[in-house]
C-alpha positions as CSV (number, residue, x, y, z in Angstrom):
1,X,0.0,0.0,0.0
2,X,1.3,3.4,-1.1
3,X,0.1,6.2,1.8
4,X,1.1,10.2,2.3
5,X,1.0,11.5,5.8
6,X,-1.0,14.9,6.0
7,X,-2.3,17.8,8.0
8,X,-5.8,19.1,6.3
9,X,-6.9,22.9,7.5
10,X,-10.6,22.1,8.9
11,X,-11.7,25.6,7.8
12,X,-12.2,23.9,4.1
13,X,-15.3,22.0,5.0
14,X,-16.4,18.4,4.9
15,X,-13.1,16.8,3.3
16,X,-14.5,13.9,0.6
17,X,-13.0,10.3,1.5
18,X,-12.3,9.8,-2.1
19,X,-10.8,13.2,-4.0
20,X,-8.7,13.5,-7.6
21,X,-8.4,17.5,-6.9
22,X,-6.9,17.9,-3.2
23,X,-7.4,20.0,-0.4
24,X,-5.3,22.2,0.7
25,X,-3.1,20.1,3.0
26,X,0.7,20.6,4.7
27,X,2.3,17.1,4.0
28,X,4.4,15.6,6.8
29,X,5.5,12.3,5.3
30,X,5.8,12.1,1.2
31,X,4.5,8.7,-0.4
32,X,5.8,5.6,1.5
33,X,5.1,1.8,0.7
34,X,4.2,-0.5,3.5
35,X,3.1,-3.9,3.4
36,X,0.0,-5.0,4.6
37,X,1.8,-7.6,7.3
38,X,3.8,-3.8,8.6
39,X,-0.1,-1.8,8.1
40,X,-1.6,-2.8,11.7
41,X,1.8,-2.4,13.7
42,X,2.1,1.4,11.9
43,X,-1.2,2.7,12.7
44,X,-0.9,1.7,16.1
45,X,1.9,3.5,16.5
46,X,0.6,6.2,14.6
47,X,-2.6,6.3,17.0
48,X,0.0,6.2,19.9
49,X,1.9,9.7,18.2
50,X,-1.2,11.3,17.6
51,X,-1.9,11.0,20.9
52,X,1.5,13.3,21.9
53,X,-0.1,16.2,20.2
54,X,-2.7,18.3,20.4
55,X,-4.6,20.6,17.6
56,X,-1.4,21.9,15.9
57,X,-1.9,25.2,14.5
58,X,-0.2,26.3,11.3
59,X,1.4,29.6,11.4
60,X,1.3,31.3,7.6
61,X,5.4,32.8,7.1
62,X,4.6,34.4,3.6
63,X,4.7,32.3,0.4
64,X,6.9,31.5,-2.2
65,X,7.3,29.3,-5.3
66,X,8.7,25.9,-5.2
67,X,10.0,24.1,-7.8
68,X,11.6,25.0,-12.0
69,X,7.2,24.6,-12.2
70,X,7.2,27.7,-10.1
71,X,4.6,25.9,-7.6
72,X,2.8,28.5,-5.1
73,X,2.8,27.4,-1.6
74,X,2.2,28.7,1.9
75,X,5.1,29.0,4.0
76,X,4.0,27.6,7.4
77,X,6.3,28.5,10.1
78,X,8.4,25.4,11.2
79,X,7.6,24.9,14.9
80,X,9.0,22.0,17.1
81,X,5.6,21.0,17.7
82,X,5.7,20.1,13.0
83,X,9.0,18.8,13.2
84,X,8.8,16.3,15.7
85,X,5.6,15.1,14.5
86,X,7.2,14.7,11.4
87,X,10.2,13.0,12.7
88,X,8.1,10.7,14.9
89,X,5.9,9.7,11.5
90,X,9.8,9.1,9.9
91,X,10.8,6.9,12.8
92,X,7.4,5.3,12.7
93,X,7.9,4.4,9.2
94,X,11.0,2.8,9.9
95,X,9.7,0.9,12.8
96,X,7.3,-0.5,10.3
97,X,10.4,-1.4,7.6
98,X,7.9,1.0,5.1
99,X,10.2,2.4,2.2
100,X,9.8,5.9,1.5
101,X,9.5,6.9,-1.9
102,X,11.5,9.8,-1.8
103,X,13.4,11.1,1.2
104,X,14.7,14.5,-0.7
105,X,12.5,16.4,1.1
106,X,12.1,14.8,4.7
107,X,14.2,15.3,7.7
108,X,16.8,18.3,7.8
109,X,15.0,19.0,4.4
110,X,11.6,19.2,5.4
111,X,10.4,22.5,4.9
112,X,6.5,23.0,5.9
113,X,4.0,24.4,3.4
114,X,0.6,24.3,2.0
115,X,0.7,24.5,-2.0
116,X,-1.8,26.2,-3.9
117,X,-4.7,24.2,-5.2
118,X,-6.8,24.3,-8.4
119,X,-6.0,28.3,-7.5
120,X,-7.2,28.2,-3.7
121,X,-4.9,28.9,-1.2
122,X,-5.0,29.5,2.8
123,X,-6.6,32.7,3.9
124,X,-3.7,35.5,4.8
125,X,-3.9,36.1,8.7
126,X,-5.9,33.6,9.6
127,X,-5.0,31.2,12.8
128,X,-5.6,27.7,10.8
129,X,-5.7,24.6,12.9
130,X,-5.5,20.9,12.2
131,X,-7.3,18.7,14.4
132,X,-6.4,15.2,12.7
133,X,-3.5,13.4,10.9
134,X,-4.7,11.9,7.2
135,X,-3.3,9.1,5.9
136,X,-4.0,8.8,2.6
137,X,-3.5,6.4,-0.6
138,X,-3.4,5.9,-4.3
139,X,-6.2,4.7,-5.8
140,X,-6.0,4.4,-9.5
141,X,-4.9,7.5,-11.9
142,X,-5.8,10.5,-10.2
143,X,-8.0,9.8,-6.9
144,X,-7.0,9.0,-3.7
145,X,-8.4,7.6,-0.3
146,X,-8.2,8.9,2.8
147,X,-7.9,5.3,4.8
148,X,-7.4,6.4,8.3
149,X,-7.5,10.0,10.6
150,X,-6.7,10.1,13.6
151,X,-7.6,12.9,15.9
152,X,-4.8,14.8,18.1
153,X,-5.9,13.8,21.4
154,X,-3.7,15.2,24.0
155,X,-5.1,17.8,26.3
156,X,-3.4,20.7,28.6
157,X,-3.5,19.8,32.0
């Protein structure tokens, strides 16, 4: 199974199970491929991460293009709440011997952002927060699944 870890802005609406044009969403983990014997260890530990975190909220840092295809993203300000949920979804993944399709742009090289979509992009000055981690997957051609989110669960005390 191919699967992308992702945070989805709530603001947007109902988010569709099935989708070919994406919402906006920051990705935290690019395409990996686990096996189904690895799948039920992984999203028990994913459950178990989620559960380290509260509602992270994504801090716009200006914008920029990314890419020779001069993409247009959303900076979002890098906080150590993003980057270790990122690096706990990378050492997840290895836990789970998954095999991430590209790693160019994961650890040191992670850089947080929200790309432009179907020309939609985040409100300026808005506090956006993301509730839940998406996991989603390759269908066929252009749609994809979202198979499992899991809600932040950790509360101030």
């Amino acid at each position: 199974m191919i699967i992308l870890a992702c945070l989805i802005p709530e603001e947007q609406g109902n988010i569709p199970t099935h989708f070919t044009n994406w919402p906006l969403h920051l990705t935290l983990i690019p395409w990996f491929e686990i096996s189904g014997k690895e799948l039920p260890k992984f999203l028990t530990a994913v459950e178990s991460i989620a559960g380290n975190y509260g509602p992270i909220q994504l801090n716009q840092e200006g914008s920029a293009n990314f890419s020779t295809r001069k993409v247009r993203v959303t900076l979002i300000r890098p906080t150590t709440e993003i980057i270790n949920l990122h690096q706990d979804l990378l050492l997840a993944i290895s836990d789970s011997n998954a095999l991430l399709l590209s790693s160019r742009y994961t650890g040191s090289n992670f850089r947080p952002h929200i790309t432009e979509q179907a020309g939609r992009s985040l409100p300026e000055a808005k506090v956006i927060i993301s509730h839940k981690l998406y996991l989603i997957t390759k269908e066929f051609a252009d749609q994809r699944q979202i198979v499992h989110d899991i809600e932040f669960s950790k509360t101030d005390s």
